[in-house]
N, C-alpha and C positions, 0 to 999 in steps of 0.2 A: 410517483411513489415507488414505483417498480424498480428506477435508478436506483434510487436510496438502499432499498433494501438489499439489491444486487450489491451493489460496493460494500451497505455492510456486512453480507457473508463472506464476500469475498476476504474484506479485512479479516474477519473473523477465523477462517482459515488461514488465512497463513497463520497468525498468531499462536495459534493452537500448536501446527506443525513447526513453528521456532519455538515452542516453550517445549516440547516434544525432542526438537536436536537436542535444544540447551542440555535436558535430563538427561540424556543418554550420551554426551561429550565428556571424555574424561577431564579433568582438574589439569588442565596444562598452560601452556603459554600463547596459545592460539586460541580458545575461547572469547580474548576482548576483542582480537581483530575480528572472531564471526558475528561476536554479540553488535559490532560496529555494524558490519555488512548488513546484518538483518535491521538492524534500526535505522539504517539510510534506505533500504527497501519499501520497508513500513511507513517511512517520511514521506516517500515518494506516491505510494500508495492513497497516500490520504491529501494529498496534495494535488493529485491529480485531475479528482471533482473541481477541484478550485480552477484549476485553469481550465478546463473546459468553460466553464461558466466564463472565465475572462476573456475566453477567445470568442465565446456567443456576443455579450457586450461589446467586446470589440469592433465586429463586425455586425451589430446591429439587429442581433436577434435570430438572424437567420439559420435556418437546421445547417448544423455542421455533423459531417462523418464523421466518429469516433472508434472507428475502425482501421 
């Protein structure tokens, strides 16, 4: 339960601090490419519990380093 909640602060912070840049970027032409970068970050973020779990499965249960 410890995982869980760790990843989701973790999510939870960045989010904060992207909705945080968002505010404070002025209205220009470079905003969709950061809005992009932050939201392939955040994909990756939450994606990544997932593959842990696939690569345990894979390998059959066994403790894998996540380090």
């Amino acid at each position: 339960m410890d995982i869980i909640k760790a990843y989701s602060e973790k999510i939870a912070v960045f989010v904060v601090v992207s909705v945080y840049i968002d505010l404070i970027m002025p209205n220009n032409s470079y905003r969709k490419y950061i809005r992009l970068i932050v939201g392939a970050i955040l994909v990756s973020m939450v994606i990544e519990p997932i593959s842990i779990l696939l690569e345990r499965w894979k390998n059959g249960y066994r403790e894998i380093n996540t380090k």
